[in-house]
PDB file of N, CA, C and O in Angstrom, chain B, residues numbered from 101:
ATOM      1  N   UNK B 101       5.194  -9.949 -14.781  1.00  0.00           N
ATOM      2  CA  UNK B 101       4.801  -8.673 -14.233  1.00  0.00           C
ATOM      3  C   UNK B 101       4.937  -7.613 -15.312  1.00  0.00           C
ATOM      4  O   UNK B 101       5.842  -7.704 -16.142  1.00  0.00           O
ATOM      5  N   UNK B 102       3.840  -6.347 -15.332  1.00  0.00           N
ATOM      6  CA  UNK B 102       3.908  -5.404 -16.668  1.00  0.00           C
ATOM      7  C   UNK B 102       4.304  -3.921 -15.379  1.00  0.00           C
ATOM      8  O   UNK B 102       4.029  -3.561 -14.234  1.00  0.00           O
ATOM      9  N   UNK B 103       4.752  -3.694 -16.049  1.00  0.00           N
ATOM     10  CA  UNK B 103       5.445  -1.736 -15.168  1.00  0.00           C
ATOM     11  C   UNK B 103       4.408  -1.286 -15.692  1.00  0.00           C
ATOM     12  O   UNK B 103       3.955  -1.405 -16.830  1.00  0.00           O
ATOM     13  N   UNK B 104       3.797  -0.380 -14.151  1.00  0.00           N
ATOM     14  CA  UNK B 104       3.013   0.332 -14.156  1.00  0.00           C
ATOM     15  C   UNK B 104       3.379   1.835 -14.977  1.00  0.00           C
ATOM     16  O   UNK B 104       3.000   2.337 -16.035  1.00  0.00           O
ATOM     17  N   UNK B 105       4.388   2.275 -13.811  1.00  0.00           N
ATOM     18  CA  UNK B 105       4.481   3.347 -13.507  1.00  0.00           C
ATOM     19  C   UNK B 105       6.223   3.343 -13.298  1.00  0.00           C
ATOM     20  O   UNK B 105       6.680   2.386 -12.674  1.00  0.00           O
ATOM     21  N   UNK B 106       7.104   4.309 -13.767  1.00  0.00           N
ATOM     22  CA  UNK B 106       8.220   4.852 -13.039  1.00  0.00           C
ATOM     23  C   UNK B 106       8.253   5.775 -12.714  1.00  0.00           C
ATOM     24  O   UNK B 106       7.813   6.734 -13.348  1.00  0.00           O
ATOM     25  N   UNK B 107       8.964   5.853 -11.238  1.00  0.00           N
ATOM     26  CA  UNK B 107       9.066   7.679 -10.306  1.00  0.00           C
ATOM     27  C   UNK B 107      10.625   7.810 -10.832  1.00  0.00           C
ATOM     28  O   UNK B 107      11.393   7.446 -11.722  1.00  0.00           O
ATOM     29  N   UNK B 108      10.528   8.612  -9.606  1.00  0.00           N
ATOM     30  CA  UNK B 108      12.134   8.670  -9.613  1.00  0.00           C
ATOM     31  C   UNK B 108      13.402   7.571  -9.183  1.00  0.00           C
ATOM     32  O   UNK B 108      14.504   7.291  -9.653  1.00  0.00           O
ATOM     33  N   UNK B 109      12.608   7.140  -8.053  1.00  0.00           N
ATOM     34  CA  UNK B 109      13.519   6.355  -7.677  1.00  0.00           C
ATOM     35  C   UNK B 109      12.719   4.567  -7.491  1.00  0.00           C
ATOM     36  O   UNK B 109      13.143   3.582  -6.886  1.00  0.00           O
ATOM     37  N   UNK B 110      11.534   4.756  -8.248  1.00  0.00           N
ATOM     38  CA  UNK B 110      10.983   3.643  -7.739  1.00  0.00           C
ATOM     39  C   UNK B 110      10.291   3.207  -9.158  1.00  0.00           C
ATOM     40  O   UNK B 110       9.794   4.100  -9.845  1.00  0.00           O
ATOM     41  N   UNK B 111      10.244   1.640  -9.677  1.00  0.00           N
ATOM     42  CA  UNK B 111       9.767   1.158 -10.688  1.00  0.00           C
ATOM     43  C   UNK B 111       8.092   0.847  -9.887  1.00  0.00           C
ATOM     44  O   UNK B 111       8.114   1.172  -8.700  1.00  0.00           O
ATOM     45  N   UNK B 112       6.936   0.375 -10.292  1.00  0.00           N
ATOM     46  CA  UNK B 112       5.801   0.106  -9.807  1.00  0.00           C
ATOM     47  C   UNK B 112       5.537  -0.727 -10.860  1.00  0.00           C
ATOM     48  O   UNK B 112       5.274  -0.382 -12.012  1.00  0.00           O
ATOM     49  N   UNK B 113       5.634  -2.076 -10.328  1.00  0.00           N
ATOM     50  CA  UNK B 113       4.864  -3.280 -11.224  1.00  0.00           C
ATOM     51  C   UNK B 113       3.296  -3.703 -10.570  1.00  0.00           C
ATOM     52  O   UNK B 113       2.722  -3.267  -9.572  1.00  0.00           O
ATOM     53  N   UNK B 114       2.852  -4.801 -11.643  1.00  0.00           N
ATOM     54  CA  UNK B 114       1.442  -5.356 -11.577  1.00  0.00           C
ATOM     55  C   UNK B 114       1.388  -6.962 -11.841  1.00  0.00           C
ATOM     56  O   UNK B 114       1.158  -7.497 -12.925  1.00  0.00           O
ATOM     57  N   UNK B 115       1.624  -7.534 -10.740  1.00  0.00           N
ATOM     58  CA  UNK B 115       1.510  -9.025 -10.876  1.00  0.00           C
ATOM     59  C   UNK B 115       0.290  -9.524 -11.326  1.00  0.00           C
ATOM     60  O   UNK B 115      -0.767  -8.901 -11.228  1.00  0.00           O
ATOM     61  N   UNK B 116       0.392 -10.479 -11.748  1.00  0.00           N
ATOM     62  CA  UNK B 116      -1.063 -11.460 -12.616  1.00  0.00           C
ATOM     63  C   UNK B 116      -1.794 -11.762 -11.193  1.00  0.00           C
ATOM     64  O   UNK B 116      -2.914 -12.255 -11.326  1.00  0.00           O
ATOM     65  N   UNK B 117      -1.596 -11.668 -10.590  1.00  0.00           N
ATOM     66  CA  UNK B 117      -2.495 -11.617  -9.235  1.00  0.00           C
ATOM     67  C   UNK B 117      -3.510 -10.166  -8.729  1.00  0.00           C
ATOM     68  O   UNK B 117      -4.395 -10.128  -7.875  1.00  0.00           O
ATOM     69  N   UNK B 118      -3.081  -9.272  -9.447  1.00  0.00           N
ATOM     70  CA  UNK B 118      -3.769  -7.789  -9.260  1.00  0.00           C
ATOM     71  C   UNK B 118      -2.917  -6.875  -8.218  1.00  0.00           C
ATOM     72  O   UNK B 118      -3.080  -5.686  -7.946  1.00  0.00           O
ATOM     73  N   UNK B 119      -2.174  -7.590  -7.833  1.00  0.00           N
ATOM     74  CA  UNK B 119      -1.372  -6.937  -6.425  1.00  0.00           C
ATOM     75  C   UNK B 119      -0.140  -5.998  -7.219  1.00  0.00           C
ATOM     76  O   UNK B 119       0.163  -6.075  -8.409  1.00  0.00           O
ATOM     77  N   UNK B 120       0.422  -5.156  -6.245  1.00  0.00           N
ATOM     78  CA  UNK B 120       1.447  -4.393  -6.945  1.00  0.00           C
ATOM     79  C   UNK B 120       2.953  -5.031  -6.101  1.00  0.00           C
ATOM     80  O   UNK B 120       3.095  -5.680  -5.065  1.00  0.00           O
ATOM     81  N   UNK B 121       3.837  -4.533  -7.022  1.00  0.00           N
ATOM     82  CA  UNK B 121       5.624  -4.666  -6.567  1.00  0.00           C
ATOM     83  C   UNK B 121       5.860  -3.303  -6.713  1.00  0.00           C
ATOM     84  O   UNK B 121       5.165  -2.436  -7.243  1.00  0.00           O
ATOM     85  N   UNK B 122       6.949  -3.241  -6.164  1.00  0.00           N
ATOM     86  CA  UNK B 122       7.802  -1.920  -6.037  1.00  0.00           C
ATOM     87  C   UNK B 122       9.202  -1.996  -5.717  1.00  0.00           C
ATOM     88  O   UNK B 122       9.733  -2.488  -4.722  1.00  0.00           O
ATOM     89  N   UNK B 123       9.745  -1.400  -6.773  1.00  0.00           N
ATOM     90  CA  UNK B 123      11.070  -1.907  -7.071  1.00  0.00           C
ATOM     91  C   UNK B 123      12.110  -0.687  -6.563  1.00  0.00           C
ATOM     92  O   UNK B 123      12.208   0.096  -7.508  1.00  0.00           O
ATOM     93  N   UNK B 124      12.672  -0.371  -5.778  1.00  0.00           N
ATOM     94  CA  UNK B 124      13.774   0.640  -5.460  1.00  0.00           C
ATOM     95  C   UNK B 124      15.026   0.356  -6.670  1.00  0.00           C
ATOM     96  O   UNK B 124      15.739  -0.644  -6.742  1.00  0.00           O
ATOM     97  N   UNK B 125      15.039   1.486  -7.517  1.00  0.00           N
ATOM     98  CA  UNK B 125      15.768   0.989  -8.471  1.00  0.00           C
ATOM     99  C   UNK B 125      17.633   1.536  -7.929  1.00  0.00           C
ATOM    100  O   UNK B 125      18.643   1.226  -8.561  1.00  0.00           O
ATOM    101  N   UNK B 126      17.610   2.229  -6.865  1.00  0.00           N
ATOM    102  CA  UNK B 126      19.115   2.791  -6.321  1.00  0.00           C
ATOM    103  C   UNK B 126      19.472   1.149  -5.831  1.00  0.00           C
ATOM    104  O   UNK B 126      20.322   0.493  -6.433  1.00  0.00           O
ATOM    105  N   UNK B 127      18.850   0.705  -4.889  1.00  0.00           N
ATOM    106  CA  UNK B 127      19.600  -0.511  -4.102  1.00  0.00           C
ATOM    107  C   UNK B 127      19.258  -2.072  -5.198  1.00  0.00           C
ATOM    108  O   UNK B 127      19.700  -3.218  -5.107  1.00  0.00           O
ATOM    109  N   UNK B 128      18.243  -1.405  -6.227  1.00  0.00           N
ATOM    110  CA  UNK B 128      17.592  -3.181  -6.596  1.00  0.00           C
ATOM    111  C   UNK B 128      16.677  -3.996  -5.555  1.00  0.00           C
ATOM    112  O   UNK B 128      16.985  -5.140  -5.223  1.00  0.00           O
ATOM    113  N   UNK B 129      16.006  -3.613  -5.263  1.00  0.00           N
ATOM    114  CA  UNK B 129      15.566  -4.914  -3.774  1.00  0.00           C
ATOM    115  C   UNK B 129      14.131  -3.949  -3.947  1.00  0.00           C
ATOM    116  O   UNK B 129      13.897  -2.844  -4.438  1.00  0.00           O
ATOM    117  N   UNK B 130      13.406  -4.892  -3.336  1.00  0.00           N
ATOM    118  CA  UNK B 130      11.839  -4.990  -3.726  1.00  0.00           C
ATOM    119  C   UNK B 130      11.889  -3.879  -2.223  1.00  0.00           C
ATOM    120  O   UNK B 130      12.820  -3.548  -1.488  1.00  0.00           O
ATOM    121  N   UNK B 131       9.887  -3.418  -2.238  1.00  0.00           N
ATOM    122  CA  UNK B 131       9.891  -2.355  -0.953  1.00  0.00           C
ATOM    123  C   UNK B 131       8.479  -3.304  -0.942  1.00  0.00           C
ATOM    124  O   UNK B 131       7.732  -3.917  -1.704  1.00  0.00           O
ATOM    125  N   UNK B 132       8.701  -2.915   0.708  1.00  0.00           N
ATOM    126  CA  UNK B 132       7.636  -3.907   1.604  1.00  0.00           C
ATOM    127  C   UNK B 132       7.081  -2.714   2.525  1.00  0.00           C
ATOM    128  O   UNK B 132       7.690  -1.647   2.604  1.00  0.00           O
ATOM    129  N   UNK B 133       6.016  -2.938   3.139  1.00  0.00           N
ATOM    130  CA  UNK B 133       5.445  -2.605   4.230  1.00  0.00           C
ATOM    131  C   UNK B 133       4.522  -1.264   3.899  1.00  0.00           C
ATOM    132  O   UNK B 133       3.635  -1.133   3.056  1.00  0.00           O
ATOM    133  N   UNK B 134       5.222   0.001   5.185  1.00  0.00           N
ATOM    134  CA  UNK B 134       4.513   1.410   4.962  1.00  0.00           C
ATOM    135  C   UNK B 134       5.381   2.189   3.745  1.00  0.00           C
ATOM    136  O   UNK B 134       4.861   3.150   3.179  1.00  0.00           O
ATOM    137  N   UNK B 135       6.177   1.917   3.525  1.00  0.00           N
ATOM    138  CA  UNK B 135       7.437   2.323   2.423  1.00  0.00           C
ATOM    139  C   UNK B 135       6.397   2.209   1.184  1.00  0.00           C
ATOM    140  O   UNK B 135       5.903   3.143   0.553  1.00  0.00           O
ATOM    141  N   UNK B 136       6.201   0.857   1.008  1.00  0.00           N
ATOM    142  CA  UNK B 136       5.452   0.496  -0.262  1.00  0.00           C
ATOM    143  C   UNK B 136       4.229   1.471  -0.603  1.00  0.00           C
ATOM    144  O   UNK B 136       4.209   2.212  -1.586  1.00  0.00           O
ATOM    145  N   UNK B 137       3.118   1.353   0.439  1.00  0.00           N
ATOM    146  CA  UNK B 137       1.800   1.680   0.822  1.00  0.00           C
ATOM    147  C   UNK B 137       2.046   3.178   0.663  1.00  0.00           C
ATOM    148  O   UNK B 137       1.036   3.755   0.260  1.00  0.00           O
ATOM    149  N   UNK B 138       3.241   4.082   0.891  1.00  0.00           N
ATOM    150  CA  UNK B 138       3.760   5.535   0.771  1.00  0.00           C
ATOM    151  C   UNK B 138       3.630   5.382  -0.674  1.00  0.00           C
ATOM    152  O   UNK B 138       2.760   6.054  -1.228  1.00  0.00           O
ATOM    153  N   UNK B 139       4.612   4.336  -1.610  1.00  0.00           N
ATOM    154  CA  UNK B 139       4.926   4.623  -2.657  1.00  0.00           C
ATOM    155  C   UNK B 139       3.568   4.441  -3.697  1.00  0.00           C
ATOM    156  O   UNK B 139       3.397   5.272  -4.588  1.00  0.00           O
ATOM    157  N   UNK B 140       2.836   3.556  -3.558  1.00  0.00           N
ATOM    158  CA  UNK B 140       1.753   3.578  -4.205  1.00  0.00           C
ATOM    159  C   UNK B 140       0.896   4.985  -4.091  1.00  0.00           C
ATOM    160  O   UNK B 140       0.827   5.841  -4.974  1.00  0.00           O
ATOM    161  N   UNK B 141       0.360   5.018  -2.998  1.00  0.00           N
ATOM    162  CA  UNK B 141      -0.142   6.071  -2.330  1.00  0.00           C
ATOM    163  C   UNK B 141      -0.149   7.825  -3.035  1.00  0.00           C
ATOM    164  O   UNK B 141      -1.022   8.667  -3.246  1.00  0.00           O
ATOM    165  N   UNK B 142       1.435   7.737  -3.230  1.00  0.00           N
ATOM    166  CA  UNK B 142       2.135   8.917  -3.953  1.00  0.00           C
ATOM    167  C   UNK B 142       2.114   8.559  -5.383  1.00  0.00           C
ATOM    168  O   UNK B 142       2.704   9.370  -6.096  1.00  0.00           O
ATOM    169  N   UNK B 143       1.467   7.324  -6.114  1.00  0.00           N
ATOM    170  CA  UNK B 143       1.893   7.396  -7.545  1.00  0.00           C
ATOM    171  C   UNK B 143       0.053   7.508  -7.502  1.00  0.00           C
ATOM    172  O   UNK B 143      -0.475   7.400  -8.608  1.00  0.00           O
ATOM    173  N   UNK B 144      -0.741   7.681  -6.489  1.00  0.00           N
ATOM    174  CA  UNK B 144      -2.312   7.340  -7.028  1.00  0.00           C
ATOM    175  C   UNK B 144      -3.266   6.084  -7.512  1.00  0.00           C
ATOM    176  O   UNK B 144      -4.381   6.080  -8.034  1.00  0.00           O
ATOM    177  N   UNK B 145      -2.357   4.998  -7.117  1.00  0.00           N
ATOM    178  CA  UNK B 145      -2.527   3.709  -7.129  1.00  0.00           C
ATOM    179  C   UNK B 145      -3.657   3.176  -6.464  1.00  0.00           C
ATOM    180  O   UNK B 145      -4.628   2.596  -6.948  1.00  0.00           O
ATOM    181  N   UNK B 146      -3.395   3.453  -5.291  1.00  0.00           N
ATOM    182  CA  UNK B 146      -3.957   3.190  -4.020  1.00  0.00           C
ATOM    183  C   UNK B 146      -4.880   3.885  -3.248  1.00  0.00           C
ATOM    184  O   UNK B 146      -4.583   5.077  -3.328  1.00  0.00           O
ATOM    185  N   UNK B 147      -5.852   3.725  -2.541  1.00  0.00           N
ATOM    186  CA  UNK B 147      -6.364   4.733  -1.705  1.00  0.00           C
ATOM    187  C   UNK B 147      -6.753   3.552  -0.001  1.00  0.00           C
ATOM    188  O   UNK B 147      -7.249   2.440   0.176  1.00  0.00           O
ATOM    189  N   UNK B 148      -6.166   4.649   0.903  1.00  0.00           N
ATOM    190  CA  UNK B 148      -6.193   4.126   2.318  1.00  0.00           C
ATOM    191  C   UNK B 148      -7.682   4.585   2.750  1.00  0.00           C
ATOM    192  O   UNK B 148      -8.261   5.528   2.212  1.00  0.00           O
ATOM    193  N   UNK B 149      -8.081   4.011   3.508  1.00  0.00           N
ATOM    194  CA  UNK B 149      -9.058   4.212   4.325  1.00  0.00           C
ATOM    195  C   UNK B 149      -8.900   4.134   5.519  1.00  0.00           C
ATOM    196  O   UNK B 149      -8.203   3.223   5.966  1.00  0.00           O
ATOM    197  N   UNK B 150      -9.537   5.124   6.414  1.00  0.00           N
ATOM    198  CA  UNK B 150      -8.821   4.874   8.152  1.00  0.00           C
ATOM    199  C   UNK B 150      -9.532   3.821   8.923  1.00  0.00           C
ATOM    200  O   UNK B 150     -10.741   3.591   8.918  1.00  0.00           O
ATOM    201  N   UNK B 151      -8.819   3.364   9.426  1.00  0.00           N
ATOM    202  CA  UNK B 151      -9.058   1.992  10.450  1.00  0.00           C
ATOM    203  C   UNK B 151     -10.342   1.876  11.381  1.00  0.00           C
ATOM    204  O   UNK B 151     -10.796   2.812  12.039  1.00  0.00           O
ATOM    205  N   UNK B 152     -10.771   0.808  11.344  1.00  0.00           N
ATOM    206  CA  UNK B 152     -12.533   1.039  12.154  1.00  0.00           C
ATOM    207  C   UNK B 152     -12.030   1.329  13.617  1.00  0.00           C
ATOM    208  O   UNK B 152     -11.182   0.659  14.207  1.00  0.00           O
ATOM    209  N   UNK B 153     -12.849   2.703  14.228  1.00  0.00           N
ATOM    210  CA  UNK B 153     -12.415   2.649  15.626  1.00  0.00           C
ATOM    211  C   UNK B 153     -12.654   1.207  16.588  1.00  0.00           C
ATOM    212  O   UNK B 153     -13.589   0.472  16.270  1.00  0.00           O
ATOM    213  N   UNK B 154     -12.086   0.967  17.353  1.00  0.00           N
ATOM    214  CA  UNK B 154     -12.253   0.049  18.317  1.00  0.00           C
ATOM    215  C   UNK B 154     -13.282   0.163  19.525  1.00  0.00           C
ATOM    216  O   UNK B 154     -14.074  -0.635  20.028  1.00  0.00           O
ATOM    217  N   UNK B 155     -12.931   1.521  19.788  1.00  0.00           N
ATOM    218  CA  UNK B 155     -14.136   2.376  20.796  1.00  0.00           C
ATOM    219  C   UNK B 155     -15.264   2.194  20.612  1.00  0.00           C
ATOM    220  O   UNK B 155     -15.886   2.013  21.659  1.00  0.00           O
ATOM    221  N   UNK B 156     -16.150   2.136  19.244  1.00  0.00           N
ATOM    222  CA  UNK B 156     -17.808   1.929  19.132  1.00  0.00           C
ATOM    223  C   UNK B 156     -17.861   0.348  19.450  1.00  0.00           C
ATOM    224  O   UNK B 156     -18.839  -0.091  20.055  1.00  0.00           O
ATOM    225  N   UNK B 157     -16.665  -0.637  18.990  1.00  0.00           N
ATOM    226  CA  UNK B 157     -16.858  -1.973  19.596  1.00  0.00           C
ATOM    227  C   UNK B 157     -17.595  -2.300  20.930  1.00  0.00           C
ATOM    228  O   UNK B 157     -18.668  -2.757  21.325  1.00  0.00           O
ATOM    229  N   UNK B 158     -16.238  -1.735  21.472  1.00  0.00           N
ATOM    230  CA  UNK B 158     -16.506  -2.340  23.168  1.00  0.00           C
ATOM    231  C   UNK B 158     -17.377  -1.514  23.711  1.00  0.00           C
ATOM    232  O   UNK B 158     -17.700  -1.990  24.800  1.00  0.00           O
ATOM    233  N   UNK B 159     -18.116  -0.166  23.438  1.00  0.00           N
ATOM    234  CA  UNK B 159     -18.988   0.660  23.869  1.00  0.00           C
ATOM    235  C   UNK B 159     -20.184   0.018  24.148  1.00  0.00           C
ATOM    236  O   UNK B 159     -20.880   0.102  25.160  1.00  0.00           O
ATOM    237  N   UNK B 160     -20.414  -0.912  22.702  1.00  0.00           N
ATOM    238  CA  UNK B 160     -21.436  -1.807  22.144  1.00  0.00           C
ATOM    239  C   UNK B 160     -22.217  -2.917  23.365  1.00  0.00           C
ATOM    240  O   UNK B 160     -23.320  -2.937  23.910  1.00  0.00           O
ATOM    241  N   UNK B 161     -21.113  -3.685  23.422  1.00  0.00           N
ATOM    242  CA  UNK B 161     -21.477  -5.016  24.340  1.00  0.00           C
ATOM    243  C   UNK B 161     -21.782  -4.010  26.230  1.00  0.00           C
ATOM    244  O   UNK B 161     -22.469  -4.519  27.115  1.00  0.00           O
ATOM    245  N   UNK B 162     -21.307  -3.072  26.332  1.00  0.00           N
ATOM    246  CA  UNK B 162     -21.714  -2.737  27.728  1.00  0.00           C
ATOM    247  C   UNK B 162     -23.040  -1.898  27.727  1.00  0.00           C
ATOM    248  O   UNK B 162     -23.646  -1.740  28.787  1.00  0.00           O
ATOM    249  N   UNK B 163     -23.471  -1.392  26.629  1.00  0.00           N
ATOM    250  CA  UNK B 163     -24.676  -1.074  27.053  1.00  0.00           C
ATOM    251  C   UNK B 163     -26.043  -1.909  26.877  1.00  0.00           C
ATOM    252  O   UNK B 163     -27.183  -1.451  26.955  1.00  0.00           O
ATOM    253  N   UNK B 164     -25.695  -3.129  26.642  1.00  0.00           N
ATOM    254  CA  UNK B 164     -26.860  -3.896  26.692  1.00  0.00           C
ATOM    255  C   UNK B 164     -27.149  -4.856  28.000  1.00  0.00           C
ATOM    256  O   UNK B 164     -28.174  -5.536  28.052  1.00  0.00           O
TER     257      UNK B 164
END
């Protein structure tokens, strides 16, 4: 893994896979989940896109 990026409290690696790590350097222990997705997010790594509504789905199949 090559370091991206260091914050303040967080290392940001780049696995040979393209994917990122994120290292909490106060406790040592890797960050998972919305924590992570925050931390990328905030270094400019990343960009979210909002979730496909569900509503135009099921709208779909009843008007035919």
């Amino acid at each position: 893994m090559e370091k991206v990026k260091k914050l303040n409290e967080f290392e940001i690696f780049k696995k040979r896979s393209g994917r990122h790590a994120v290292l909490n350097t106060k406790t040592n222990k890797l960050v998972a989940g919305t924590e992570k997705a925050d931390v990328l997010l905030k270094a400019g790594l990343i960009k979210l896109t909002p979730a496909k509504a569900k509503e135009a789905a099921a709208e779909a199949p009843a008007a035919q």
